[in-house]
C-alpha positions, -999 to 999 in steps of 0.1 A, spaced: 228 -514 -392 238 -547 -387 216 -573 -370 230 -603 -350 200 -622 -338 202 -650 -309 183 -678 -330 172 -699 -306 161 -670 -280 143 -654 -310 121 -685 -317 120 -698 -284 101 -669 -279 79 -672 -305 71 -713 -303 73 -716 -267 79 -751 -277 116 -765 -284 106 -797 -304 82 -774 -326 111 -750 -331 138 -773 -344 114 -792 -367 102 -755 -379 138 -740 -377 135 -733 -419 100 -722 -421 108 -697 -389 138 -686 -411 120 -681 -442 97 -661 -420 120 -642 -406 138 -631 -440 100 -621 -451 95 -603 -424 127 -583 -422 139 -580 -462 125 -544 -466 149 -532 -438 176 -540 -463 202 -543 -437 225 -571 -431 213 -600 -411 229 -628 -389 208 -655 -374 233 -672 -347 224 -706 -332 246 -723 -304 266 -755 -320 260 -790 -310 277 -817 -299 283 -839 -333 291 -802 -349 328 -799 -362 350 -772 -342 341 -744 -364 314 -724 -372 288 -737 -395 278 -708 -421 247 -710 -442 226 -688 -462 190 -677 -468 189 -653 -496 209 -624 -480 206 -637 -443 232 -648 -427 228 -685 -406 256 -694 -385 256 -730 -358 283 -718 -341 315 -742 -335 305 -774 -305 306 -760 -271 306 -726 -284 271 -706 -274 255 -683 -297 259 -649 -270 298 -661 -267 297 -659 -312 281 -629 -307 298 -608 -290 331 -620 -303 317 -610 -338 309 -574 -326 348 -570 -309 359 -574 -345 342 -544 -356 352 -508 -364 322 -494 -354 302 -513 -326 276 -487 -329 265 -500 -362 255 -536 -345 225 -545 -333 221 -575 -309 185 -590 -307 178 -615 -276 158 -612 -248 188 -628 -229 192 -599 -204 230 -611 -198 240 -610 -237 223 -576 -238 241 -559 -211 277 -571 -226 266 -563 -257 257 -528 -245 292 -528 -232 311 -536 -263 294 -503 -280 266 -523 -297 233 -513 -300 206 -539 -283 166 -548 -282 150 -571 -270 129 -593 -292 91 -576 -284 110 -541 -286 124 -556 -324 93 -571 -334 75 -538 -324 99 -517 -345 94 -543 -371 60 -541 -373 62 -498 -366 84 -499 -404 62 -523 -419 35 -498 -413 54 -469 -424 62 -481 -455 26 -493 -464 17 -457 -454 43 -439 -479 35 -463 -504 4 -455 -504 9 -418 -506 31 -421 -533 6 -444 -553 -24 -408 -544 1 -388 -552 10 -402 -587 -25 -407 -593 -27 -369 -584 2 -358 -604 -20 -380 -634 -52 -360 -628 -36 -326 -626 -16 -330 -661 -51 -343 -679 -63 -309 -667 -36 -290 -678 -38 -304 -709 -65 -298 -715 -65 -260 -707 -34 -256 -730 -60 -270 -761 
């Protein structure tokens, strides 16, 4: 699964305050990337451009996540779904807003969508799920440990 995430939508939401957001923008990325790493999947964080931006799209990275300002008076739902027209199998993106607009063409264009309390949820659902198997692997090893002693002993 790809992930296309609305950057601005995504942190607006979890600010509430736009001059906080742009002077955190890299600590809410780094944030991000912690938070989503163990999913393993690619990532795009897209941003709309601005004004003094050049005509193209400004392409960044942060580790293995993708950070695009898109080109001046492009907006990042208009990169967006462009992006996911381009692909063989729409199916495979997911499009992360809470702009209900962006959402519905995304839906339109094959791609999967949630909105960014259903993604954080789902986030935070995995997170769990992989402290849980982790620590049943770690009982079980130490399991697996305490059997063989015992069997070891028995073969003596």
């Amino acid at each position: 699964m790809n992930y296309w995430i609305d950057g601005y939508n995504f942190f607006f939401r979890l600010t509430k305050n736009y001059t906080s957001m742009r002077e955190q923008e890299r600590e809410l990325l780094e944030k991000l990337y912690q938070t989503m790493r163990h999913l393993k999947s690619p990532m795009t964080v897209v941003f709309d451009g601005r004004e003094k931006d050049p005509p193209e799209a400004l392409l960044r990275n942060l580790r293995s996540m993708k950070i695009v300002y898109t080109p001046a008076k492009q907006t990042a739902d208009e990169y967006i779904l462009e992006m996911i027209e381009t692909v063989l199998n729409p199916d495979q993106e997911m499009v992360v807003s809470s702009d209900r607009e962006l959402l519905r063409q995304a839906k339109q264009k094959g791609a999967r969508t949630q909105t960014i309390e259903e993604f954080l949820k789902a986030l935070q659902s995995k997170k769990s799920k992989s402290s849980e198997e982790k620590k049943q692997t770690q009982e079980s090893s130490a399991e697996f440990a305490r059997l063989l002693k015992i069997f070891e002993k028995k073969e003596s």
